[in-house]
C-alpha positions as CSV (number, residue, x, y, z in Angstrom):
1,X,2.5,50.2,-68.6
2,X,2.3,47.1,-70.6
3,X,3.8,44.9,-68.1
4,X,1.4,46.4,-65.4
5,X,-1.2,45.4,-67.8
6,X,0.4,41.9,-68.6
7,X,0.5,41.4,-64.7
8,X,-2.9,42.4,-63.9
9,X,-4.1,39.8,-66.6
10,X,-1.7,37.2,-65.3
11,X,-3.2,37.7,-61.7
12,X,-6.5,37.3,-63.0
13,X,-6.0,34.4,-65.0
14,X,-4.8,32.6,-61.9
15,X,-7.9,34.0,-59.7
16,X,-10.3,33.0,-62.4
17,X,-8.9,29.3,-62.7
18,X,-8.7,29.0,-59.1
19,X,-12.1,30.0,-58.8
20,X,-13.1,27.8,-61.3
21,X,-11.5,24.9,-59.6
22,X,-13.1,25.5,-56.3
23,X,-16.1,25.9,-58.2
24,X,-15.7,22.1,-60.3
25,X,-15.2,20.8,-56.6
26,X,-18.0,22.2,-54.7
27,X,-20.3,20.5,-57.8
28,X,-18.6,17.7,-57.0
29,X,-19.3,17.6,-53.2
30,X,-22.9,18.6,-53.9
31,X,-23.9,15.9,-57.0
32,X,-22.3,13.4,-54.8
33,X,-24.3,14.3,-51.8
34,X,-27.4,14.7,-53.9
35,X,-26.9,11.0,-55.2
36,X,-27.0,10.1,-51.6
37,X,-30.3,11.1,-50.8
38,X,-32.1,8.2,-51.7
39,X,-29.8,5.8,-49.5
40,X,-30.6,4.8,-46.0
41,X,-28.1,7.2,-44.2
42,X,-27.6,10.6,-45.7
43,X,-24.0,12.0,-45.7
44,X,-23.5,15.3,-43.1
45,X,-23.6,18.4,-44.9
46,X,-20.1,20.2,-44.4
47,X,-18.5,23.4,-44.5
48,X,-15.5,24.2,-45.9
49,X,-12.8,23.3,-44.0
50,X,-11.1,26.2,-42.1
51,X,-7.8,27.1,-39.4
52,X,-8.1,25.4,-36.3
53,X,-4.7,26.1,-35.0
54,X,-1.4,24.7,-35.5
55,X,0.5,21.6,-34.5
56,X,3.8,22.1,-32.6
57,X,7.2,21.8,-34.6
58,X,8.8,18.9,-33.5
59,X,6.1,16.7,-35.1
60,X,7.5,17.0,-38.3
61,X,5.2,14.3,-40.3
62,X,1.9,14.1,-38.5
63,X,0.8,11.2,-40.6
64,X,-2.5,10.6,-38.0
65,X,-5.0,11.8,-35.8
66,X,-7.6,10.8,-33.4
67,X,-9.4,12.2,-30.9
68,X,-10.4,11.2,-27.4
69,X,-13.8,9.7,-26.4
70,X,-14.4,10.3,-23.5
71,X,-12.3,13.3,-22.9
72,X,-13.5,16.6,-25.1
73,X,-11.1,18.3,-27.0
74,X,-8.3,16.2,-27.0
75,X,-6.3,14.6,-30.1
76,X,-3.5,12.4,-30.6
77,X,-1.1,12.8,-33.5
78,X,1.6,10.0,-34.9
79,X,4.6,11.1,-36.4
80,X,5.6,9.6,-39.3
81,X,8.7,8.2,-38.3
82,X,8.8,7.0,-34.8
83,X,12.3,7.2,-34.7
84,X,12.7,11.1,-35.3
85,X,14.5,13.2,-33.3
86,X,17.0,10.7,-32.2
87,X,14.6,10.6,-29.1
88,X,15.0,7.3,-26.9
89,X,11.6,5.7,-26.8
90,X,8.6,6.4,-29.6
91,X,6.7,9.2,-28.5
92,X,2.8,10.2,-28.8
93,X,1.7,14.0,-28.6
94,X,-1.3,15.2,-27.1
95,X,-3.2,18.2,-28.6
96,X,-5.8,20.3,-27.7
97,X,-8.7,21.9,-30.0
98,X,-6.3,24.6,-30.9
99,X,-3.2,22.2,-31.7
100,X,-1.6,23.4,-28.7
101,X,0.5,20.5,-26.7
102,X,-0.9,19.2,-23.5
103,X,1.7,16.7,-22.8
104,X,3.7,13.1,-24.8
105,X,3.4,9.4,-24.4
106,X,6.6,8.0,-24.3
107,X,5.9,4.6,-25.4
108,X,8.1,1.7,-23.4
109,X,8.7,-1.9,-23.7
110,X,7.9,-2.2,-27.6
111,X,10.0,-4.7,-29.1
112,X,12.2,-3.4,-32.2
113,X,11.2,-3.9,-36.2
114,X,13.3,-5.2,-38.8
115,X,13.5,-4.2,-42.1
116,X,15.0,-6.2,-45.4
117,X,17.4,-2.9,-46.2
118,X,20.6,-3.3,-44.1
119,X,20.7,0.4,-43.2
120,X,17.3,0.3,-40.6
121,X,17.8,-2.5,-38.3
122,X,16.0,-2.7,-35.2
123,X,13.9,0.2,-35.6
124,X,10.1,0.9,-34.5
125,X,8.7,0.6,-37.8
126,X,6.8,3.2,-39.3
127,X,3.8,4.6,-37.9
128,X,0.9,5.9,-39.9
129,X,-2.2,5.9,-38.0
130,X,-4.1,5.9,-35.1
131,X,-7.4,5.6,-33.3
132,X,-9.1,5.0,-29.7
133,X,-11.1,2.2,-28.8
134,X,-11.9,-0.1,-25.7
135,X,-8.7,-2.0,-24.5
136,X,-10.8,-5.1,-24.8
137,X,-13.5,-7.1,-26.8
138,X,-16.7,-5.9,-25.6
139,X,-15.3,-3.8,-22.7
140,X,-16.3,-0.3,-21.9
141,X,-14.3,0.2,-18.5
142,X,-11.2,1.7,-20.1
143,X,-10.1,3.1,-23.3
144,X,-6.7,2.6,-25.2
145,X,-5.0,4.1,-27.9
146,X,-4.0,1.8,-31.0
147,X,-1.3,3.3,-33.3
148,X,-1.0,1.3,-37.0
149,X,2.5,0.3,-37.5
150,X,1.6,-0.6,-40.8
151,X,3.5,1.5,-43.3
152,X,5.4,-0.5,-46.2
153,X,6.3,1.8,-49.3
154,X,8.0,-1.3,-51.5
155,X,4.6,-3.0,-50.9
156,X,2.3,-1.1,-52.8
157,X,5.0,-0.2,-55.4
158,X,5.6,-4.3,-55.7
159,X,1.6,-4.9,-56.2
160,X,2.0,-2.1,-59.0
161,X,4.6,-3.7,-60.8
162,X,6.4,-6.4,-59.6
163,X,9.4,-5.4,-61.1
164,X,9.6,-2.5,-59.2
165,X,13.1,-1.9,-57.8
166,X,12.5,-1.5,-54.0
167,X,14.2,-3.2,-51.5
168,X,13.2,-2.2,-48.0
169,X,10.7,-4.6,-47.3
170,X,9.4,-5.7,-43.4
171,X,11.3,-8.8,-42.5
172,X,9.0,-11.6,-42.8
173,X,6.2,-9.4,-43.8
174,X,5.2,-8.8,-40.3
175,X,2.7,-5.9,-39.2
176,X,1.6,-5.1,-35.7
177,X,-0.7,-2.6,-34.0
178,X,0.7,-1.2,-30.9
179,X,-1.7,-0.8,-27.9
180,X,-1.0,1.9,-25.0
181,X,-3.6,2.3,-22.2
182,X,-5.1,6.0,-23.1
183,X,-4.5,8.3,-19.9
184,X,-6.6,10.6,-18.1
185,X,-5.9,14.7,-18.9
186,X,-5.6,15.1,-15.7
187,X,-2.4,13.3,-15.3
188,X,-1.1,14.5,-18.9
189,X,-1.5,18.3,-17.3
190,X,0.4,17.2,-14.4
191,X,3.1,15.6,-15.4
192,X,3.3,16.9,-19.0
193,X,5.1,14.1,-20.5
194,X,3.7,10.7,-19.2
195,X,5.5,6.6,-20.0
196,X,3.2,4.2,-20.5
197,X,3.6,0.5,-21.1
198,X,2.8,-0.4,-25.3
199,X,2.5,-4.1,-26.4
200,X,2.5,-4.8,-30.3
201,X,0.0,-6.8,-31.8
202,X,1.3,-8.9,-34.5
203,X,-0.3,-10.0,-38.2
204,X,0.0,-10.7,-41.5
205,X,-2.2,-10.5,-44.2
206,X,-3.6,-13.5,-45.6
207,X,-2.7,-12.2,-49.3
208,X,0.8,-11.2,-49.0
209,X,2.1,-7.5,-47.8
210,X,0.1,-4.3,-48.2
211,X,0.7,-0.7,-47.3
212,X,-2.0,0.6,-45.7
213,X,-2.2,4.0,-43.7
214,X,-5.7,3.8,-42.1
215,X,-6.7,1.6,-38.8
216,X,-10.5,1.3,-37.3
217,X,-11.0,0.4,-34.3
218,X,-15.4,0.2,-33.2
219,X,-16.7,0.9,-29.5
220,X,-17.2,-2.7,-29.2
221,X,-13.2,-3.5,-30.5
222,X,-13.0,-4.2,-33.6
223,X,-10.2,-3.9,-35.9
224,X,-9.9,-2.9,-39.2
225,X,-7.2,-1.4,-41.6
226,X,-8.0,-0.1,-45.1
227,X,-4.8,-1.0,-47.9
228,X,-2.6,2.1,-49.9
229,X,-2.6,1.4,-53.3
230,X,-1.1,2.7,-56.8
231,X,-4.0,2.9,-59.1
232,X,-6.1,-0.3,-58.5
233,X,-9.2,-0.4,-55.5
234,X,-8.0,-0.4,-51.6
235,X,-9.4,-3.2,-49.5
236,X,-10.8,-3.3,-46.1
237,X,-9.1,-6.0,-43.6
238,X,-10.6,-7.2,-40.5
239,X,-8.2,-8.1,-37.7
240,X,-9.0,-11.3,-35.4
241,X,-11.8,-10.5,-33.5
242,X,-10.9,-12.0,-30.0
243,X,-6.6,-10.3,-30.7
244,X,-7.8,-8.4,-27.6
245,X,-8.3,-10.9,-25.3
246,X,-4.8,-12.4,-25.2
247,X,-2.8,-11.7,-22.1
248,X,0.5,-11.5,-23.7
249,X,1.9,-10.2,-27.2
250,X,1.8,-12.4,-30.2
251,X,5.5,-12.5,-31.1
252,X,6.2,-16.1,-31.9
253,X,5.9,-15.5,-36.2
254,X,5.1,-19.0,-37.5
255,X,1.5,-18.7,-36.5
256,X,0.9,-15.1,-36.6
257,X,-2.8,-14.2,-37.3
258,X,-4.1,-13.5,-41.0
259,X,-5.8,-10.0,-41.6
260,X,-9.1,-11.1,-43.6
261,X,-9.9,-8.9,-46.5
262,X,-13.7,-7.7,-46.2
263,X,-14.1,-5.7,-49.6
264,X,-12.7,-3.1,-51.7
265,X,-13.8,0.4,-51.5
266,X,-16.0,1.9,-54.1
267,X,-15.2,5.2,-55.5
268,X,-11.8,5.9,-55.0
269,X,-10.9,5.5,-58.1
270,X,-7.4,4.1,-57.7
271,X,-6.2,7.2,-55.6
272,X,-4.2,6.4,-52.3
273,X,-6.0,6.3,-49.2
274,X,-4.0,8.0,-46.2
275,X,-6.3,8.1,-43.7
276,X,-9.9,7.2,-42.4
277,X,-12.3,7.1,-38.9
278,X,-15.5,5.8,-38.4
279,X,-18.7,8.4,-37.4
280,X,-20.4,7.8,-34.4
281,X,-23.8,8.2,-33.8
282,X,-25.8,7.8,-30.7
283,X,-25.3,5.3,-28.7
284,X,-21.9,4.1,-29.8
285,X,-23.3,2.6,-33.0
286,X,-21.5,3.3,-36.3
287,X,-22.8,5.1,-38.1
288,X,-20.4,6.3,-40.5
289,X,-16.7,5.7,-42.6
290,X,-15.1,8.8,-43.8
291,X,-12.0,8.0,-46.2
292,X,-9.2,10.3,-46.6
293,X,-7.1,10.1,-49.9
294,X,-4.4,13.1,-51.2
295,X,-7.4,14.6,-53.0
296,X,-10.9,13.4,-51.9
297,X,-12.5,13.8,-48.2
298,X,-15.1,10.3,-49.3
299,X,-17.9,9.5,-46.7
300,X,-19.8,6.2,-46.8
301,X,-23.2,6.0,-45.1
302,X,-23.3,3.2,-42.5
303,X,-27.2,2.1,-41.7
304,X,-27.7,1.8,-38.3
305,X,-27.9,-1.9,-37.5
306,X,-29.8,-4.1,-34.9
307,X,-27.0,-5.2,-32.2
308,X,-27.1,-8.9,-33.3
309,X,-26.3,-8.0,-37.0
310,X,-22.5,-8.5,-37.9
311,X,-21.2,-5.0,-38.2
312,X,-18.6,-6.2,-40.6
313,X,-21.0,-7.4,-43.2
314,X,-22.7,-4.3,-42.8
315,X,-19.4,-2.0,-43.4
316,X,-18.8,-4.8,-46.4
317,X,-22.1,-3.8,-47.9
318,X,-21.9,0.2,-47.6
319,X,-18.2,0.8,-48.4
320,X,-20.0,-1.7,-52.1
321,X,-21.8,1.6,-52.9
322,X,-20.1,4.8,-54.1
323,X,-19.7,7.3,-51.4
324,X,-20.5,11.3,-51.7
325,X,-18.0,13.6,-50.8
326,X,-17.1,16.1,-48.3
327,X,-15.0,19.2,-48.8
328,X,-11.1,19.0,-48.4
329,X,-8.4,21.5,-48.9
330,X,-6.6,22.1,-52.1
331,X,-3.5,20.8,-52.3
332,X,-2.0,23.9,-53.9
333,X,-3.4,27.6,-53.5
334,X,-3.9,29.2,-57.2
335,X,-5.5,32.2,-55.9
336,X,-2.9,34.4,-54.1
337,X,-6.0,36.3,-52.8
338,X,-7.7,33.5,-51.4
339,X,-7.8,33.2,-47.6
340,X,-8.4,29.3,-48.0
341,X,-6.2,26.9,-45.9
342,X,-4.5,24.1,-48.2
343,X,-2.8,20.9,-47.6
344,X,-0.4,19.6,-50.5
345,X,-0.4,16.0,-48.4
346,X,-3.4,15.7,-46.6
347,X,-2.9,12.7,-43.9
348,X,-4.8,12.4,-41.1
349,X,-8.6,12.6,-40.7
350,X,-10.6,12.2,-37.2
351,X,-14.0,12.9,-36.4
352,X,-14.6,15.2,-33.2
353,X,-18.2,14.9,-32.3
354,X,-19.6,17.0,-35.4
355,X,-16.3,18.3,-36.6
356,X,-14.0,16.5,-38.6
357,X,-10.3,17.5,-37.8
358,X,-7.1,17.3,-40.6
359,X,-4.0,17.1,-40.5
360,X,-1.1,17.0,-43.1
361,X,2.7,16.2,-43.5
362,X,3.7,19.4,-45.4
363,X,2.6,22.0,-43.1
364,X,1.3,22.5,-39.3
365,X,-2.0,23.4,-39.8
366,X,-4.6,21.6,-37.9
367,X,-7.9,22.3,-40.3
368,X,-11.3,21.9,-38.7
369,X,-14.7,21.0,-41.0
370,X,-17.9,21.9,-38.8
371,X,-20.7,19.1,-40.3
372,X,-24.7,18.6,-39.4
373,X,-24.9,15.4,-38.9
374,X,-27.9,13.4,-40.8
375,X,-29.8,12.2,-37.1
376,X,-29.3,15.8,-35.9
377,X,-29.9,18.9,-38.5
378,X,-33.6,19.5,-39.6
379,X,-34.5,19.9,-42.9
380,X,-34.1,23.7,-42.1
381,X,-30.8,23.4,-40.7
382,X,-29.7,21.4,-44.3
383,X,-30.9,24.4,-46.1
384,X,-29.3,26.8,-44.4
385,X,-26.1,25.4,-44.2
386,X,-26.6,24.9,-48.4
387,X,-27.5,28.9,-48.0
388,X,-24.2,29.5,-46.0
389,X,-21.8,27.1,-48.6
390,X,-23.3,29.4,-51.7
391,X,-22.2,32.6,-49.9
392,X,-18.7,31.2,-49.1
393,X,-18.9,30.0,-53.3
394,X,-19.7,33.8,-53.8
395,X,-17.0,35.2,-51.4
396,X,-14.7,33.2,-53.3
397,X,-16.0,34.3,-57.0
398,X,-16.0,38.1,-55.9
């Protein structure tokens, strides 16, 4: 009888700090969207983020996600490694809403990566994001997909401490962004797996080597990659801003092109960022950045500027004020009674229309948060979605 009465308080020790934790997070989410009220853009008001579907097994670290313009309901995810599965060529998956496959990219002609550790010569690097964009500056005829091989562990942990014993470093601290020509669904459900023709885009940053897991690319094709870091601020990097228009690959490395550094982002408080995707509003216009790190979901207003202003002064200025914050899985689940999806390693983060879509390394859940966007909801639509998020906060307390 005692032990019963030891487990019964156990369990509801755990429920009640659980509770208490999704409570300290939804105050959180809502002071930080109540100090965004006076700013120019408001932040979307979110639910909490729920099961989509789930992401096929042979993508074993889905370290990104983006999803289609122009063709609803479909998502790419990167794996991790590139070079998993012993397959031949990279490969790209295709998803649907669900998380279900609807065919691969098998990415050809890429030229290898090498890597200062002897053991991983010749490799294709290591992938950690992706987005869609036009396949040229100021073109809207066709749309490719950009991957970020831009992953470099020893980087961040050398900017910590420089004494840091890490050795596999990129040879010649060369990044690149690979671009593949984004095809039609109509030949993925054909053909399920499809080869199409990638060509890296070469750079270096212009203060030494970062990690970074995040890559931006804007309707009119722009590029920008937000820095990984160990407890100091990540940095937003613009990429050359005519890289698009060369005909051929930039391979030769003496006179690669230096990623400029725009600003570091406010509020993240030294946690690492592992993802991130620009909101769109009408139009095309940005209107939105939403920041993925392995705790926070941070979203920073973007004001919606006249055409002739430079949109990277703009993103400069509103990633300069402290962003409110969305709802994100735990990373562990402290309630056994809760029905609330977690993600220990949250990675990827893409935003589908209204919906922002997550995906993680540790498990195969593809998690969907449904938002109103601020240029959308009425003031009645905000108040009942703050009427829907206190009855999920009772569901959870009861």
């Amino acid at each position: 009888m005692a032990q019963r009465c030891q487990l019964v308080a156990t369990v509801w020790l755990l429920a009640a700090a659980a509770t208490q934790a999704h409570r300290q997070r939804w105050q959180r989410a809502s002071s930080s969207f109540l100090a965004s009220a006076n700013r120019q853009d408001d932040c979307p008001v979110c639910h909490a983020p729920v099961k989509a579907g789930t992401i096929p097994s042979e993508i074993g670290e889905a370290s990104g996600i983006a999803t289609s313009v122009r063709q609803k309901g479909v998502s790419y995810v990167v794996n991790d490694d590139p070079d998993q599965n012993g397959l031949a060529e990279p490969t790209l998956y295709v998803l649907d809403e669900a998380g279900a496959r609807l065919g691969s990219l098998i990415i050809t002609g890429l030229s290898k990566v090498n890597f200062t550790n002897s053991t991983r010569k010749g490799v294709n690097g290591d992938w950690e994001a992706i987005s869609v964009g036009p396949c040229a500056v100021g073109s809207s005829h066709s749309n490719c997909l950009f991957i970020g091989d831009i992953g470099n562990n020893c980087a961040r942990k050398k900017r910590a401490d420089p004494n840091a014993d890490c050795s596999f470093m990129r040879k010649g601290d060369v990044y690149s962004i690979i671009q593949v020509p984004e095809p039609s669904s109509e030949l993925l459900k054909a053909n399920g797996s499809l080869a199409m023709p990638g060509r890296r885009l070469n750079f270096r940053y212009e203060d030494g080597p970062h990690d970074a897991e995040s890559l931006l690319v804007t309707p009119q094709g722009r590029l920008y990659v937000i820095t990984k870091e160990d407890g100091s601020d990540s940095h937003l990097f613009e990429l050359p801003r005519k890289w698009l228009e060369e005909k051929d690959p930039l391979v030769d490395v003496t006179r690669l092109p230096n990623a400029t550094k725009i600003a570091a982002l406010q509020g993240v408080d030294g946690e690492r960022v592992t993802d991130a995707d620009l909101l769109l509003g009408q139009g095309g216009s940005v209107r939105g950045l939403t920041v993925r790190t392995l705790q926070r979901l941070l979203h920073y207003p973007v004001p919606e500027a006249p055409e002739h202003e430079d949109l990277t002064k703009t993103l400069a200025d509103s990633v300069a004020r402290p962003p409110c914050e969305l709802p994100v899985p735990p990373r562990s689940k402290w309630n056994p009674l809760s029905s609330e999806p977690v993600q220990r390693q949250g990675e990827g983060v893409a935003w589908q229309q209204s919906d922002i879509m997550l995906c993680g390394e540790d498990n195969p859940e593809l998690l969907r948060i449904s938002c109103a966007l601020p240029w959308h909801h009425s003031a009645e639509r905000s108040t009942e979605l703050s009427t829907e998020r206190s009855t999920e906060r009772s569901t959870e307390r009861s």
